[in-house]
C-alpha positions as CSV (number, residue, x, y, z in Angstrom):
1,X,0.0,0.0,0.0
2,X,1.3,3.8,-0.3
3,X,1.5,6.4,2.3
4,X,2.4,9.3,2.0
5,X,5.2,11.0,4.5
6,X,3.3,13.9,6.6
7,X,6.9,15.7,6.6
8,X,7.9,15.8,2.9
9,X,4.6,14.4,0.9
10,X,7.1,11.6,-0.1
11,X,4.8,8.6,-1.0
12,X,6.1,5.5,0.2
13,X,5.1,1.8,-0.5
14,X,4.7,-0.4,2.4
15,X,3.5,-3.8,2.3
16,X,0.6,-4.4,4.4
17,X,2.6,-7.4,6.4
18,X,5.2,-4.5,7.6
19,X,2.2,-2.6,9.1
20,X,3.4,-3.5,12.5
21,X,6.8,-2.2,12.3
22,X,7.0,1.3,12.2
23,X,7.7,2.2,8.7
24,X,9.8,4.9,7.7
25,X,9.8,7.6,4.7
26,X,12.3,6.3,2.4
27,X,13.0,10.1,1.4
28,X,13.5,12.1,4.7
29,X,12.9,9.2,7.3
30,X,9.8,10.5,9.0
31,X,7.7,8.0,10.9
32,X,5.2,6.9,9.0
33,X,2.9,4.8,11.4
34,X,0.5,4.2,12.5
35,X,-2.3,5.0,9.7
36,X,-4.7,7.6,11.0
37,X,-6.4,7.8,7.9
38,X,-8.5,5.6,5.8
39,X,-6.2,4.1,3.1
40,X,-7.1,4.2,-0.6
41,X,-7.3,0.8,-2.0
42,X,-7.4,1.2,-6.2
43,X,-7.7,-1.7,-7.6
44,X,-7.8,-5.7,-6.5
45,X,-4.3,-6.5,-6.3
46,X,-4.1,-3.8,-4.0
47,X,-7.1,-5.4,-2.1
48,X,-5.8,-8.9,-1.7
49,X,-2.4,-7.4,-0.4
50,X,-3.9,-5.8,2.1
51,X,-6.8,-8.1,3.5
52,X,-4.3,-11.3,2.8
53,X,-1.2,-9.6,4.5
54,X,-2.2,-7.3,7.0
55,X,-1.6,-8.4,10.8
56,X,-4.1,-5.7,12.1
57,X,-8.1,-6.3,11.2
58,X,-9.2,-4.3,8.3
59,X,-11.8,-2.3,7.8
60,X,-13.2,-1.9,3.8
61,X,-15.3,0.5,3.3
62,X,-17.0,-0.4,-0.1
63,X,-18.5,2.8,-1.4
64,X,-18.9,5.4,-4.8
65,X,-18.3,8.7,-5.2
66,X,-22.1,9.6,-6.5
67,X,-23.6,8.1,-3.2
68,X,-25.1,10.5,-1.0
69,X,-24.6,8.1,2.5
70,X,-21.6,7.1,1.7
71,X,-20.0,10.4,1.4
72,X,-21.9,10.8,4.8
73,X,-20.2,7.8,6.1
74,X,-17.1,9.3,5.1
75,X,-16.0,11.8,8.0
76,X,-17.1,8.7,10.2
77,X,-14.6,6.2,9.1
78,X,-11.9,9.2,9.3
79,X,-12.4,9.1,12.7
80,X,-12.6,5.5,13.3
81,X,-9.1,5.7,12.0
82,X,-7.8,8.3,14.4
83,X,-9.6,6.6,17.1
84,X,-7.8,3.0,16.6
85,X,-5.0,3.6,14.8
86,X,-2.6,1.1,15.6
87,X,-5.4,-1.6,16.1
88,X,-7.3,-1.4,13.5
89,X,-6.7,-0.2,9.4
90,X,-9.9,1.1,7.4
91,X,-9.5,1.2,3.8
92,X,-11.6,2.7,1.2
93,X,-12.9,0.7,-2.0
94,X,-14.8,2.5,-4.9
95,X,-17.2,-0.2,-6.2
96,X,-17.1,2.0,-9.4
97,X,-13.5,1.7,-10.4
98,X,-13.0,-2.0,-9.1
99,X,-16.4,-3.3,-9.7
100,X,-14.9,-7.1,-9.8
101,X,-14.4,-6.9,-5.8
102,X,-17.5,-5.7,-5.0
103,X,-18.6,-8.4,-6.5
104,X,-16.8,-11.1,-5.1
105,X,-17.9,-9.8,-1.7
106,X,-21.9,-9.5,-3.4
107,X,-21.9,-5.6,-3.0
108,X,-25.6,-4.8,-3.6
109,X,-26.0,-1.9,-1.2
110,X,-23.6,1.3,-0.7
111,X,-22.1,1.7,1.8
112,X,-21.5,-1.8,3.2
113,X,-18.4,-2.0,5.5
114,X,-16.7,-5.4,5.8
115,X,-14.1,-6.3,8.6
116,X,-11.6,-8.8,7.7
117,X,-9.6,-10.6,10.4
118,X,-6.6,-12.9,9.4
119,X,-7.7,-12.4,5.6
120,X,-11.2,-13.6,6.3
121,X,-14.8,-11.2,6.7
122,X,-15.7,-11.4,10.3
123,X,-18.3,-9.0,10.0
124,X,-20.5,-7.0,7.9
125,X,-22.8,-3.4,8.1
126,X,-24.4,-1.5,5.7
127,X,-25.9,1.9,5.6
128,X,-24.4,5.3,6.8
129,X,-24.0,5.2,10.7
130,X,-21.8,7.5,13.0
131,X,-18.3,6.0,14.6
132,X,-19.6,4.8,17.8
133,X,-22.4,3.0,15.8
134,X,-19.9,1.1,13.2
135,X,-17.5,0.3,16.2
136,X,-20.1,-0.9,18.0
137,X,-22.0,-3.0,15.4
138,X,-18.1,-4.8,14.6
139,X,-17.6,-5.0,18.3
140,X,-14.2,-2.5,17.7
């Protein structure tokens, strides 16, 4: 996956199974960890990296840009990711651009968030829902 560096806007690739360790820009040697913000996830290779290689649960957020709740949703996961950075990693997926996950998953309602644990789903919600309500309903 790619971060950016908050110190010199350097993005960096980091592969999901390095999450732990605290990663480091490869350009000025900021800290990069943990991810406070939801991370962009653009296509399926990107995807399966992530969910199959990641030691922390992940959150996907499966979403479009021309939905009105999940743009509402959107501030929420932001601060889902503040609030458990470190123990948890939410990811964004736009069901537009990689329709072929979506439907893997059987994406028929925006927004549906899925947590993966160990590369499996543990648990599913749909609908636009405030912070406390999506930790809550994935038992975060």
């Amino acid at each position: 996956m790619i971060l950016e560096c908050p110190s010199c806007g350097s993005k960096n690739r980091v592969p999901a199974s390095h999450l732990l360790e605290i990663p480091h820009c490869g350009q000025c040697k900021t800290n990069l960890g943990p991810v406070t913000a939801p991370v962009q996830l653009p296509d399926g290779m990107a995807f399966d990296e992530l969910i199959l290689g990641s030691p922390l649960p992940v959150l996907v957020d499966f979403w479009a840009p021309w939905c009105g709740p999940c743009r509402t949703v959107g501030p929420e996961l932001e601060k889902l990711a503040k609030q458990k950075a470190g123990s948890l990693l939410v990811a964004k997926l736009n069901t537009d651009a990689v329709p072929d996950v979506a439907s893997r998953f059987g994406i028929t309602g925006i927004p549906t968030m899925i947590l993966f644990q160990h590369g499996r789903e543990a648990k599913r919600l749909s609908g636009a829902m405030p912070a406390n309500a999506i930790a809550s309903g994935l038992g975060l």
